[in-house]
N, CA, C and O of each residue as an XYZ file, in Angstrom:
404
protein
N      -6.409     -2.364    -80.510
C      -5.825     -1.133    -80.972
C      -6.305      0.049    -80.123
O      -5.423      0.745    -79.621
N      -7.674      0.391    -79.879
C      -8.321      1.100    -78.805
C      -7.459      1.313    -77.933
O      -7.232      2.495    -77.675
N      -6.537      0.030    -77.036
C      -5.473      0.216    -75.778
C      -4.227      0.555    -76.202
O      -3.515      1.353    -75.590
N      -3.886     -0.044    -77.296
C      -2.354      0.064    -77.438
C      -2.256      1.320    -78.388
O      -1.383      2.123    -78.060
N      -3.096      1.672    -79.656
C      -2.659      2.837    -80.422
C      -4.130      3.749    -80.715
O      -4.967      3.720    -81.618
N      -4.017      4.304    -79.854
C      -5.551      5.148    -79.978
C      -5.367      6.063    -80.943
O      -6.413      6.236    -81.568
N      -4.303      6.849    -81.398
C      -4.380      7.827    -82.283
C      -4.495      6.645    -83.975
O      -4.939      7.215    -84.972
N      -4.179      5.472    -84.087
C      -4.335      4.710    -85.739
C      -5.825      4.353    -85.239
O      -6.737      4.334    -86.066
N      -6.108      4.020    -83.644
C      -7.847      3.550    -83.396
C      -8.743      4.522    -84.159
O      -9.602      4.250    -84.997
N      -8.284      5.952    -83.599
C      -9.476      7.043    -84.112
C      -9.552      7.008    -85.733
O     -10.596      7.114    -86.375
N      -8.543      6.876    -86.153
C      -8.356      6.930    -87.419
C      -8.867      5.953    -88.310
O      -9.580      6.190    -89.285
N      -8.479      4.868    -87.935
C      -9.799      3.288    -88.609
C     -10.740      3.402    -88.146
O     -11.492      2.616    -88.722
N     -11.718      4.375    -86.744
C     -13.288      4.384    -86.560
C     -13.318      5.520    -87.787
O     -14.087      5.368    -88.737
N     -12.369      6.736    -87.687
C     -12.977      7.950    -88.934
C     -13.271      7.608    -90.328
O     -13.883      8.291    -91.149
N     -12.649      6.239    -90.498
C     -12.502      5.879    -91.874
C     -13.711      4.631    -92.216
O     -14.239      4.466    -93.315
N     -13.942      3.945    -91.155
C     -15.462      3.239    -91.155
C     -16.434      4.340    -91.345
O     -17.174      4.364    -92.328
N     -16.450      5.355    -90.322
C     -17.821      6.454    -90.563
C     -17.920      6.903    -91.695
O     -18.997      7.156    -92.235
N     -16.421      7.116    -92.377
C     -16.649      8.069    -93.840
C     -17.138      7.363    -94.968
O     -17.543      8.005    -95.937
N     -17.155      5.943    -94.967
C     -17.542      4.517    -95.499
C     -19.288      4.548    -95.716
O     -19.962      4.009    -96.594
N     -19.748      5.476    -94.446
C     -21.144      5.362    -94.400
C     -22.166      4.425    -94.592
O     -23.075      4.467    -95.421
N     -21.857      3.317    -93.488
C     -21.893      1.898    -93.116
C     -23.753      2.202    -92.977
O     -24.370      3.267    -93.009
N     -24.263      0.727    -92.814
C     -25.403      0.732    -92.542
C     -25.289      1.321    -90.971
O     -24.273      1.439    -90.285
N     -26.827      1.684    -90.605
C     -26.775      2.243    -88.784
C     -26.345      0.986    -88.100
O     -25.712      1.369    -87.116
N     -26.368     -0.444    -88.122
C     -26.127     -0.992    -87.203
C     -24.321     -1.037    -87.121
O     -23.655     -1.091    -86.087
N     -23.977     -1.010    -88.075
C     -22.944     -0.472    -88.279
C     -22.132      0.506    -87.377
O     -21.136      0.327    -86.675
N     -22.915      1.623    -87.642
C     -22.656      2.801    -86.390
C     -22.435      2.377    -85.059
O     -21.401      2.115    -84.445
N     -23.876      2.365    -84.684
C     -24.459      1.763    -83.601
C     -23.338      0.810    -82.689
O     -23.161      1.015    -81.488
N     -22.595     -0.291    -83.481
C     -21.668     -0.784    -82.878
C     -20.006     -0.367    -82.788
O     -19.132     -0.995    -82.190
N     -19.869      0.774    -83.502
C     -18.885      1.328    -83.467
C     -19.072      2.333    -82.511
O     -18.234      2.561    -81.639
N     -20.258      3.023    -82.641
C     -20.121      3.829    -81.171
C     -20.003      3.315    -79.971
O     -19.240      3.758    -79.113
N     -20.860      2.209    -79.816
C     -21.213      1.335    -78.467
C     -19.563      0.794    -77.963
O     -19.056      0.780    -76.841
N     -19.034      0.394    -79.249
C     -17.702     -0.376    -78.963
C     -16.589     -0.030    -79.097
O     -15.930     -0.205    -78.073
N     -15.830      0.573    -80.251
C     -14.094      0.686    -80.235
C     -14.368      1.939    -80.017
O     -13.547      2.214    -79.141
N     -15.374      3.530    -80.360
C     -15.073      4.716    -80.089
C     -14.878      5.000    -78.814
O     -13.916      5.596    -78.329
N     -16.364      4.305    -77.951
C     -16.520      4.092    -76.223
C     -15.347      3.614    -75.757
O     -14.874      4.300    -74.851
N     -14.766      2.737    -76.051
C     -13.759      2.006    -75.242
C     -12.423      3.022    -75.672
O     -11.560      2.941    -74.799
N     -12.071      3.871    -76.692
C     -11.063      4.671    -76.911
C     -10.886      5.913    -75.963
O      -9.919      6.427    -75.401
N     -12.372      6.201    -76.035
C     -12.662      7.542    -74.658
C     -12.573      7.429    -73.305
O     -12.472      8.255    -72.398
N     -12.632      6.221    -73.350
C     -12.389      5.193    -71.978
C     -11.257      5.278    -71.509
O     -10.979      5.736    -70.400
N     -10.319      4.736    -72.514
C      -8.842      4.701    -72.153
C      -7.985      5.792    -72.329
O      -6.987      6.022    -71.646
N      -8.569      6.721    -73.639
C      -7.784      7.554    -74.132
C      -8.045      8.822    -74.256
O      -7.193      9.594    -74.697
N      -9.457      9.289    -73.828
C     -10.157     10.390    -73.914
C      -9.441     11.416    -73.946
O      -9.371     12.072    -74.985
N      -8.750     11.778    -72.811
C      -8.155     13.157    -72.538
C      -7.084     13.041    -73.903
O      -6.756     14.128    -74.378
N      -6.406     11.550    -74.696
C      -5.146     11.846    -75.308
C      -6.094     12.429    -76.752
O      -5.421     13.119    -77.518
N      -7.156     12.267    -77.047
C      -7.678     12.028    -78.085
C      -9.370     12.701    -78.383
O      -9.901     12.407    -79.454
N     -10.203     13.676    -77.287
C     -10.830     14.151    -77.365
C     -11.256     15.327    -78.125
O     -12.418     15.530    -78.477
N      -9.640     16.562    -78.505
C      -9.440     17.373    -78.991
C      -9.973     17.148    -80.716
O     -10.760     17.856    -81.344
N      -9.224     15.894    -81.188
C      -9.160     15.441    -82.446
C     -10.781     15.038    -82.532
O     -11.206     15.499    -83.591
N     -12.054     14.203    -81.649
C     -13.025     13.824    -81.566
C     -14.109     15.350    -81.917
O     -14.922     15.585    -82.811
N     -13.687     16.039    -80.894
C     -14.279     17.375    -81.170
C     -13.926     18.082    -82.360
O     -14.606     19.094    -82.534
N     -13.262     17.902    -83.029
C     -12.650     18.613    -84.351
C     -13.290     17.835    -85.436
O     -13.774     18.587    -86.282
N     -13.481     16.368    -85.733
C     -14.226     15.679    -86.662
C     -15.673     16.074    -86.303
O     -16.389     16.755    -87.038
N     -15.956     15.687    -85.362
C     -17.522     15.744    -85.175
C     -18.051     17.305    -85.806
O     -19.028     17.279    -86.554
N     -17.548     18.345    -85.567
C     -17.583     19.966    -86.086
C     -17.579     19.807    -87.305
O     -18.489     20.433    -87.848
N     -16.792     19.099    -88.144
C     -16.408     19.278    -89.445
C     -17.312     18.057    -90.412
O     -17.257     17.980    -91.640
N     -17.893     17.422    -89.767
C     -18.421     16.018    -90.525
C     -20.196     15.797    -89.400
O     -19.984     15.507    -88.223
N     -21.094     15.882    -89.647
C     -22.317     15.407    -89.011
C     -22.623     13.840    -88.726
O     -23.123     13.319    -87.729
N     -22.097     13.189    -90.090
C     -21.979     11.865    -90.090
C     -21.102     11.037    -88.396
O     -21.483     10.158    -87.622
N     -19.851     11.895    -88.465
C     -18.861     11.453    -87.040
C     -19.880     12.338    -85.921
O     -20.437     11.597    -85.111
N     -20.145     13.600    -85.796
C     -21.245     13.818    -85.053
C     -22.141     12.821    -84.589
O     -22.068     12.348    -83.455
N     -23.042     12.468    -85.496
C     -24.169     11.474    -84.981
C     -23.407     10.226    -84.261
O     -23.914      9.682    -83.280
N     -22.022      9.761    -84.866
C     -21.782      8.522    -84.473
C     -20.936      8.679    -82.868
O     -20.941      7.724    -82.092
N     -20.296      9.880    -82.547
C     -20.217     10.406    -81.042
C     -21.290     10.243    -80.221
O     -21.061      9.831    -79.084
N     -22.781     10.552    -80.652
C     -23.622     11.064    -80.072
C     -24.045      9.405    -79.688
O     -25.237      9.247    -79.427
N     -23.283      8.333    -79.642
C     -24.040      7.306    -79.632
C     -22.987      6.533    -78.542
O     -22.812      5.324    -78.398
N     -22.493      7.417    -77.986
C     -21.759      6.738    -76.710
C     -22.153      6.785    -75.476
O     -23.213      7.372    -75.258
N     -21.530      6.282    -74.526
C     -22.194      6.688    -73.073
C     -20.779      6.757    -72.370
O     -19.910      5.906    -72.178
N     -20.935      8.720    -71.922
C     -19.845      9.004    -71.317
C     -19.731      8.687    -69.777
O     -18.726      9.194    -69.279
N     -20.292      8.177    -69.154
C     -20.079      7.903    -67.589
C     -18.576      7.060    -67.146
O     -18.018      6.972    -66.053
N     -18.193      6.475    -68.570
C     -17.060      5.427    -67.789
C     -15.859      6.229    -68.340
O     -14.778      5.702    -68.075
N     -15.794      7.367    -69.037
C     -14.660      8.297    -69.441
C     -14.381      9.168    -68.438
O     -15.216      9.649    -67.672
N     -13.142      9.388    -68.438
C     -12.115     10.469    -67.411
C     -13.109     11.557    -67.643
O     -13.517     11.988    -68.721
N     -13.536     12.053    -65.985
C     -13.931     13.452    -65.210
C     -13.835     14.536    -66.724
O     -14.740     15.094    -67.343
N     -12.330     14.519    -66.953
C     -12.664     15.775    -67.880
C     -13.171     15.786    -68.712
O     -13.563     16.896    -69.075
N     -13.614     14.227    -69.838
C     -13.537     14.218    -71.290
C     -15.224     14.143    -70.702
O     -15.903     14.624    -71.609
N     -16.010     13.782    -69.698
C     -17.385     13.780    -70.219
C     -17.972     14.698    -70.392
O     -18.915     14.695    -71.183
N     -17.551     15.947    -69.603
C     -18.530     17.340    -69.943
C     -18.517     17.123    -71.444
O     -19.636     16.827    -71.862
N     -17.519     17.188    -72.431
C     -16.981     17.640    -73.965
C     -17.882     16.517    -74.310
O     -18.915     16.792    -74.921
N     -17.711     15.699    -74.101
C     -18.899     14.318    -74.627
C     -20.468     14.531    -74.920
O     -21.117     14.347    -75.949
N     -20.849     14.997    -73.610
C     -22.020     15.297    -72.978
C     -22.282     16.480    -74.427
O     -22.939     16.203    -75.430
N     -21.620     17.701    -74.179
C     -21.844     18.745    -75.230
C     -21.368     18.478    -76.539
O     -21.202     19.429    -77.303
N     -21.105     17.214    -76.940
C     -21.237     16.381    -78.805
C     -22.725     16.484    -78.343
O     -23.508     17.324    -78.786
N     -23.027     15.562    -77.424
C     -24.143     15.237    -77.399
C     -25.100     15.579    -77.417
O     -26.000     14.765    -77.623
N     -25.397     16.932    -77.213
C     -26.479     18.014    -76.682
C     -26.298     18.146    -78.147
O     -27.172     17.554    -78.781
N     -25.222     18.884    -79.009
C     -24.865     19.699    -80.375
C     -25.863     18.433    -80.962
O     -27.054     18.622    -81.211
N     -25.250     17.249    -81.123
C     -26.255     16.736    -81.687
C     -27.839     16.459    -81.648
O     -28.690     16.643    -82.517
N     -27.906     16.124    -80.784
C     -29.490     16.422    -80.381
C     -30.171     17.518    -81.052
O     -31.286     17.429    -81.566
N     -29.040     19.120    -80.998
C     -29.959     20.357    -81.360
C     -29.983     19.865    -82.788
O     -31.163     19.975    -83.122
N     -29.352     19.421    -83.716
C     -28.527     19.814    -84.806
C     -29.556     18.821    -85.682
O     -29.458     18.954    -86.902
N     -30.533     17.838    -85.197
C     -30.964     16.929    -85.355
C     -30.174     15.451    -85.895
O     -30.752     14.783    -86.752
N     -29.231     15.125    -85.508
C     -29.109     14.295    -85.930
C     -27.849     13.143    -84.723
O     -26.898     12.417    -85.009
N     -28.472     13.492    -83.463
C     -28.718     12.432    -82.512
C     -29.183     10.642    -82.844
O     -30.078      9.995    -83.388
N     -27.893     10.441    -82.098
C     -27.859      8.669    -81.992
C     -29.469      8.269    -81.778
O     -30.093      8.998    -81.008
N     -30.074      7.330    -82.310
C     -31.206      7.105    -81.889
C     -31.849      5.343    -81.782
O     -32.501      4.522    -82.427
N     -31.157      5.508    -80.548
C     -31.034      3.710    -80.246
C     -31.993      3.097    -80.774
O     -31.575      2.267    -81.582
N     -33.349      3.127    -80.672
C     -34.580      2.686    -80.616
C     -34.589      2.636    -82.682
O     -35.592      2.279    -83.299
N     -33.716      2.924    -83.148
C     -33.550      2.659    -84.656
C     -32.717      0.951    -84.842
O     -33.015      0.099    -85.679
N     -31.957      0.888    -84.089
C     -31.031     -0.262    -84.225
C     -31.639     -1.550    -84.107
O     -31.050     -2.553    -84.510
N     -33.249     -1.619    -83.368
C     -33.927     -2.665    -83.015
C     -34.811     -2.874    -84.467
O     -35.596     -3.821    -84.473
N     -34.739     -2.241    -85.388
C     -35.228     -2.179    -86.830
C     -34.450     -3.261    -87.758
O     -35.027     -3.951    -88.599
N     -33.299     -3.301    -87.532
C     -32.482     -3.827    -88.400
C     -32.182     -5.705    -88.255
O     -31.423     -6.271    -89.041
């Protein structure tokens, strides 16, 4: 779904986060269908990413748990600065939690 319908993708990751899954939970939703959506779809679908994450901390933290290097030139600055917001905001991805579980 990530390749073929990214706008119902974002929408079944928003609806796992609002679920408020255990962290490993997260952890693999960031690592996997959000990453791979920004991947393919970033620029179609970044606007809407930045608009949840603002409005919800929960989708915040779970942005903050991607790695923007393999997303389109434009979408990583906006990535990068989820990422920073979270960090300030305290409530940054924090890998070294996932090895707990």
């Amino acid at each position: 779904m990530c390749s073929t319908d990214p706008d119902r993708a974002l929408e079944i990751i928003r609806l796992i986060a609002n679920e408020k899954p255990e962290d490993r939970v997260i952890y693999n939703l960031a690592a996997g269908p959000l990453e791979d959506l920004l991947v393919r779809h970033g620029v179609r679908v970044i606007d809407r990413i930045e608009r949840l994450a603002q409005e919800d901390a929960s989708f915040l933290f779970l942005v903050s748990g991607v790695w923007p290097e393999r997303m389109p030139p434009t979408v990583q600055p906006r990535v990068h600065s989820l990422i920073a917001k979270a960090e300030s905001d305290g409530v940054a991805f924090r890998p070294e939690r996932a090895t707990k579980h």
